[in-house]
N, C-alpha and C positions, 0 to 999 in steps of 0.2 A: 735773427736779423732785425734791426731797426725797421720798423713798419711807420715809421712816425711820417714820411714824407710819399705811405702810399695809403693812408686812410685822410680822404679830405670830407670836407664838409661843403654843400652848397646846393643851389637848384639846378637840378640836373637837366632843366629845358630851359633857362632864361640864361643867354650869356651875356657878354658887357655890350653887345650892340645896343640892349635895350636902355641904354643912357643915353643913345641916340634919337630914341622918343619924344617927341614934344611932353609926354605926360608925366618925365619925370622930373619935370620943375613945380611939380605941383607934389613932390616928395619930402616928406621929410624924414630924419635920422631913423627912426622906427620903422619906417615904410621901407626904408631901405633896407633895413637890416632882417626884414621879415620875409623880401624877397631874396634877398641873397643870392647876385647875380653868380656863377661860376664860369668858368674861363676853361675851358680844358685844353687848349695850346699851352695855356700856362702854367696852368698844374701840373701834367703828365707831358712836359715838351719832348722828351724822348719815343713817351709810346705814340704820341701824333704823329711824331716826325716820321715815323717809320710806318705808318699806313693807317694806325688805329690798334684797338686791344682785340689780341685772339680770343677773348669770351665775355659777353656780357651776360649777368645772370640776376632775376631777382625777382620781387612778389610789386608790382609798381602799384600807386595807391586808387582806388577806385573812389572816385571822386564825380560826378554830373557837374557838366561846366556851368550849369545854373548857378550851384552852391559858388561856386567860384566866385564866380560874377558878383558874386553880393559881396564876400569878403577881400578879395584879389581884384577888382574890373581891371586893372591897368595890366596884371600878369594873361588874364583872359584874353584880354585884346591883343598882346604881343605873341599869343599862341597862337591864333587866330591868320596873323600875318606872316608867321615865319613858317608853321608846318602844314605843311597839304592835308594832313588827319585831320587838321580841329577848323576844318574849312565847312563840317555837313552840321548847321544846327546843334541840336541836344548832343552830343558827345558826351564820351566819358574818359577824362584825361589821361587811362591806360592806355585807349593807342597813340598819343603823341608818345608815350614813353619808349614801345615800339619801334616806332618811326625813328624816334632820337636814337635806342639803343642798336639799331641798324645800321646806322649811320656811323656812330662808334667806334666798329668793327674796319678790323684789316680784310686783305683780300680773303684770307682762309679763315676766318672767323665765326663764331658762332656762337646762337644767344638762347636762353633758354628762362623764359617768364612761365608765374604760376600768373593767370588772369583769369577772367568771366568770357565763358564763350559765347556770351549775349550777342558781339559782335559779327560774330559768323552770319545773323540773318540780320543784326538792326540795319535801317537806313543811314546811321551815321558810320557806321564800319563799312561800307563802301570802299573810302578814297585806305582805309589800312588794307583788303581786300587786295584790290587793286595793287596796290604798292608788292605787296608780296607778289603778289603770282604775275606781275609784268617781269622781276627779278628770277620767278621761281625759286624764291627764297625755301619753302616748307619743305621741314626736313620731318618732321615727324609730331602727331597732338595725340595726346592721353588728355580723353573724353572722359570728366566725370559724371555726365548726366544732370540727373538730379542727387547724384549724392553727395554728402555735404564732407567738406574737407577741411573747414574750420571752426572748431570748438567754440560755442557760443554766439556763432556768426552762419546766416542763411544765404550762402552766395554760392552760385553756380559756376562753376569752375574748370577749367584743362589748364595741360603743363603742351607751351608751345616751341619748339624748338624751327630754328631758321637757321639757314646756312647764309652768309654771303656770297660766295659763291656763284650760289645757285645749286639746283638738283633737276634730274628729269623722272623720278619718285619721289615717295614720302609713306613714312609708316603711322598708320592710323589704330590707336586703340579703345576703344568702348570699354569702359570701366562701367559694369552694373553691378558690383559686390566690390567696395573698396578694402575692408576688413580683409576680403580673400586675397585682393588685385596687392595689398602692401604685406601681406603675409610669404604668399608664392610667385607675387608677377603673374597669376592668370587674369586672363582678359581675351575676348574676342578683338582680332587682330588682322589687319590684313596692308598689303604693297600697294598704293596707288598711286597712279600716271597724274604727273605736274598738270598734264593737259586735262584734269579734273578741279583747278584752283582758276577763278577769276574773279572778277571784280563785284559778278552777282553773289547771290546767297549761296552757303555754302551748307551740303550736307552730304554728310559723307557717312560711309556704313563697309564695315569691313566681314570677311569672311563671305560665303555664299548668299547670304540679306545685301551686299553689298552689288555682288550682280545682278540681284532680282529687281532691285530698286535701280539700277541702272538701265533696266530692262523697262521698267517701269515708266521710268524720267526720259523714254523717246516717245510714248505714247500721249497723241494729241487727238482731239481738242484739250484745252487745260480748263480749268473751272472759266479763271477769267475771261476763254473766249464765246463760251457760251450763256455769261451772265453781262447786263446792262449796267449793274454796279454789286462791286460787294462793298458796305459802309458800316463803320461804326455807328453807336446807338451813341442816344442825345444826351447834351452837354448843357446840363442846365446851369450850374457852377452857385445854386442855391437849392438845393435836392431838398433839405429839410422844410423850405418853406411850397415847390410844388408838388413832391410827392406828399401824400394823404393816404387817409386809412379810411376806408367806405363804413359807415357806422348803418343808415338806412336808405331807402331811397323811394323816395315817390315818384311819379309822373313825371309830374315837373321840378324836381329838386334833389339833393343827395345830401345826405346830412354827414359832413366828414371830422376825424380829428386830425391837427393839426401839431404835428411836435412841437415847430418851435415856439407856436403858442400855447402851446399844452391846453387847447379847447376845442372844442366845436363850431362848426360854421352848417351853413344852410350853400349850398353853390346849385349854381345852374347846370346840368348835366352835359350839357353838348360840347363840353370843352374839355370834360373828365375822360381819360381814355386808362383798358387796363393795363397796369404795369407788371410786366416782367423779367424776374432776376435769372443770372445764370444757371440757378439752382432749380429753375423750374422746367427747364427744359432736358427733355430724357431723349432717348432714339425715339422717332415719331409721336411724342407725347409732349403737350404743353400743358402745364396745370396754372390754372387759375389761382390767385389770392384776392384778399380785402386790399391790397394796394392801389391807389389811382393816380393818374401825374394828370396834370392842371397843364394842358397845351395851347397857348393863348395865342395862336394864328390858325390861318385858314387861308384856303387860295381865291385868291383873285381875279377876277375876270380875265386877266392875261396870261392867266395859269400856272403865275408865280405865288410861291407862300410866302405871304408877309405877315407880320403882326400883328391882330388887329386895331386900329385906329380906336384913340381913345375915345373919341364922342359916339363909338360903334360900340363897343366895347362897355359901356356906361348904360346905351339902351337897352344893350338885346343880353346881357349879362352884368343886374346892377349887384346882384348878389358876390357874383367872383370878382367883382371889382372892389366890391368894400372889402373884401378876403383882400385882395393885392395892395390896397392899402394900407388896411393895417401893417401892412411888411414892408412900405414903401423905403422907410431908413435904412432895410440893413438891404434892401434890393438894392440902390441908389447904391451903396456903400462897396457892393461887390466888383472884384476887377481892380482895384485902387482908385475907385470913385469913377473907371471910366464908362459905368452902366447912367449915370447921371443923364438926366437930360428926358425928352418922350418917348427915350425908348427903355427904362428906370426896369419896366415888367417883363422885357425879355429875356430869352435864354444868355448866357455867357456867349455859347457858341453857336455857332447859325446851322452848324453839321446834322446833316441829314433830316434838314426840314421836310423837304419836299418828296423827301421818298418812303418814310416813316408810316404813313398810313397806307401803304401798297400793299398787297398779299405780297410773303416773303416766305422764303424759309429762315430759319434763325438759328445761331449757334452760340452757347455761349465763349466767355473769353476762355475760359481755362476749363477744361474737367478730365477724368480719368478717361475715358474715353467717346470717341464721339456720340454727341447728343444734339444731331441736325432735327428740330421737329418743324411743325408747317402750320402757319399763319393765315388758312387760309381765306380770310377777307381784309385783313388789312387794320384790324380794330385795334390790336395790341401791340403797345410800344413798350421800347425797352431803352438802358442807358447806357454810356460807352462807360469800358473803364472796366478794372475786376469784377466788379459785382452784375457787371451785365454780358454785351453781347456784339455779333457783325448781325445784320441781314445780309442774305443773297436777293438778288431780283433776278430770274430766270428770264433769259429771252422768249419773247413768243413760239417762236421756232421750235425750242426743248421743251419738252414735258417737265415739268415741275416735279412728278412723282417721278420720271425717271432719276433724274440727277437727285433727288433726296434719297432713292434705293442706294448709287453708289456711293454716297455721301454717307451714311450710316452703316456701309458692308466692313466686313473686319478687313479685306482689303487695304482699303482707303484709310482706316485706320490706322493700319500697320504702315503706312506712309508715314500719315502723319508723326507716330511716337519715333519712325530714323529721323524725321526732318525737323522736325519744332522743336521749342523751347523746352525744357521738362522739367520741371518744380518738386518740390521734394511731398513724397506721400505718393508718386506715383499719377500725379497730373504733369498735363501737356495744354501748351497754348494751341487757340484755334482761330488766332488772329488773322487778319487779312492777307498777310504776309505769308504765309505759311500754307492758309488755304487755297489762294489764288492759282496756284502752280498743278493742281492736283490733278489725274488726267482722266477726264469722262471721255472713257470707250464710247463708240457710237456703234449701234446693236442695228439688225437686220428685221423689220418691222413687225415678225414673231417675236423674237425675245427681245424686242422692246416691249412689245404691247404685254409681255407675258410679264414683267418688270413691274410696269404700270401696277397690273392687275393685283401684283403680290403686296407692291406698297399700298395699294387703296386697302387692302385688305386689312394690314397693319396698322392702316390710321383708325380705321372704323373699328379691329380689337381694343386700340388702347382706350378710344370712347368707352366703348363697354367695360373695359374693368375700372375703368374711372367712376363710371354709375354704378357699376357691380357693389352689394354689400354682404353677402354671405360667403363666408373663405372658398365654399365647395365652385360654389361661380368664378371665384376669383383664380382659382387653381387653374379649373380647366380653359381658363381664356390664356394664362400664362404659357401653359402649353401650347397653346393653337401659335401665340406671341412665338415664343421659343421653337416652333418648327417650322414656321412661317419665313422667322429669323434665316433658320438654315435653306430654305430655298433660295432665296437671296444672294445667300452668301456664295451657293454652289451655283447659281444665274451668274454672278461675276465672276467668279472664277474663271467660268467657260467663257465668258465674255473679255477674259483679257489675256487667255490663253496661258493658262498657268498651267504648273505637270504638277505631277501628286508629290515632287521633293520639293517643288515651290510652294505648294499648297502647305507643307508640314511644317516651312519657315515662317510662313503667317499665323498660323496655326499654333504655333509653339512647340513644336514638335520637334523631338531631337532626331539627328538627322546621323 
């Protein structure tokens, strides 16, 4: 058959309305031809006419509307106003394709994209979220995890299939061995009820993990209702010029190197706090390095953290101030010039000023598995973003050691790896997002205090093998570590009422 007049070319989200724009008089031939408005009444007038096409299929481009914005603004902006998807901030223009290829479809139709399952928890997949499961569009997702499905590309990936329709199921597959899963089609797999899809985050777990974790997901309180903030770490958005490397220190001075001046400086100590990365935090263990970040506020008699004032700033720290000047140009310069001004020395971002030097527990962003340790005076800060971390602030009411026992139990864990993000190597995010939901049982004043007792226990071993320097010491605290671990583990258990075949799904245990 002649195919000539059903293969077209064009942008499959911008149609001729967008000539209606004020901003395409500010087009010219090139502009035009780069957007390449498409018309689909007028290209396919037959399959419109009759409802729309029985199948949409395809891999849509993964693209951040930011990048857009730079190259596109006038296409960004017209996506913006025409699709409900690209209405939430940072998006990622695969769910407007979504949206549009739903839209597409006739009554019995059906679509079926390979995309990034980022969306299932980001904040901008929301209003796509939402859209589906108002329709009960899901008809069925092959979960790739973290394994990777594109040859010389690291993206996280499922095959989403949606009915127009509608369905009152959907079949969910967990793919953890793709080589096997495209070989035989095996996979862990299981039926789930529409009335499992809406507009929040979505995590889904198939096979008997699937009811455990449903089992799971009624038990409250959740983290967030027994913490005062969970936040990311600090945004200073010139890292190389406040993070330092501790060289000596005296009384009154610190002698530090500086990368981007590749030298030394002398600084006044009171504003030097230590810094740490995600990698230094283990289950109930924080290790120390030679890192320091330069924190150039302090709170104020109204009990806000502000900046410090430069003529304050000058007397009571003239050392770190010559340190800031010398950096004055490229500080000034940060932002697109909009750090200019008297405030040239601060952070990028103002996030988590004031809660930063509080005793915390800390997590990093990403690791293989949970590595909740505890902060406990408030001295050491960390930074947001891969290489750092969230704090928790624990309510007065909680014990801090409790909620860091369930926080660290393989349990809570095995939450986290059905629910989060999961990156290839066998890491998982442990983002805010992700951790916020998670459910601290509340225990009966013995196996509370009994909780307590085992985590105190575990903080003061990991001290000790941290000081420890002979292997024979080192061994037998790992042990105390490692049996200690398992009382913990078998405290929660009992404490959220798990049977010995739930216990063997957390577990790893073939059932």
């Amino acid at each position: 058959p002649d195919l000539g007049r059903n293969i077209k070319c064009g942008n499959s989200l911008i149609g001729p309305d967008f000539y209606g724009t004020s901003q395409i008089d500010f087009l010219d031939d090139n502009d035009r031809a780069r957007i390449n408005v498409f018309d689909w009444n007028k290209e396919f007038p037959e399959i419109m006419g009759d409802g729309g096409f029985d199948a949409v299929i395809g891999n849509p481009p993964y693209i951040r509307i930011q990048v857009m914005q730079e190259w596109a603004p006038e296409s960004a902006e017209y996506l913006k106003q025409k699709y409900r998807t690209a209405q939430s901030g940072n998006y990622d223009i695969y769910v407007v394709f979504v949206e549009r290829g739903l839209n597409l479809l006739n009554k019995g139709g059906v679509l079926g994209f390979i995309l990034p399952h980022k969306f299932f928890n980001a904040q901008y997949g929301e209003p796509l979220r939402g859209l589906i499961a108002k329709g009960k569009h899901l008809a069925e997702v092959v979960h790739f995890g973290h394994q990777q499905v594109f040859a010389g590309a690291s993206t996280y990936t499922c095959l989403m299939f949606l009915d127009r329709a509608g369905r009152a199921s959907f079949r969910f597959v967990k793919v953890d061995d793709f080589d096997q899963w495209r070989r035989t089609g095996t996979a862990e797999e299981g039926e789930l009820s529409a009335e499992r899809v809406n507009s929040g985050e979505w995590a889904f777990s198939a096979g008997k993990g699937g009811a455990l974790l449903e089992k799971l997901s009624r038990i409250t309180p959740k983290l967030e209702d027994v913490t005062d903030r969970i936040f990311q770490g600090l945004k200073t958005s010139a890292d190389k010029i406040y993070i330092v490397e501790e060289k000596e220190r005296k009384k009154d001075r610190v002698r530090i190197y500086s990368p981007e001046k590749d030298a030394e400086y002398w600084l006044e100590p009171d504003l030097l706090h230590p810094l740490i990365k995600g990698g230094d935090s283990k289950a109930y263990s924080l290790s120390r390095t030679d890192r320091l970040i330069l924190f150039p506020y302090a709170k104020q008699a109204d009990g806000e953290t502000r900046l410090i004032p430069e003529d304050v700033f000058k007397a009571r720290y003239p050392l770190t101030w010559d340190y800031l000047k010398a950096n004055r140009t490229y500080l000034e310069e940060r932002e697109h010039g909009r750090m200019r001004g008297d405030q040239w020395y601060a952070y990028g971002r103002s996030q988590a000023l004031d809660v930063m030097p509080l005793p915390k527990i800390f997590t990093p962003d990403i690791a293989p598995r949970a590595a909740f340790s505890l902060d406990e005076t408030g001295e050491v800060f960390f930074t947001g973003g891969a290489a750092g971390g969230y704090g928790v602030l624990v309510k007065p009411d909680y014990s801090r050691s409790y909620v860091l026992g369930l926080l660290n139990s393989k349990l809570l864990d095995w939450i986290i790896k059905q629910t989060a993000t999961p990156f290839r190597g066998g890491w998982y995010s442990f983002e805010a997002r992700f951790i916020r939901s998670l459910p601290i049982c509340t225990a009966d004043r013995t196996r509370h205090d009994k909780m307590v007792s085992l985590v105190e226990s575990m903080l003061a071993l990991h001290k000790q093998l941290a000081a420890t320097k002979t292997p024979h010491e080192q061994e037998n605290l790992k042990r105390q570590i490692d049996a200690t671990d398992r009382q913990i583990d078998k405290l929660v258990y009992d404490l959220y009422g798990l049977t010995g075949e739930e216990i063997s799904i957390v577990e790893g245990g073939r059932l």
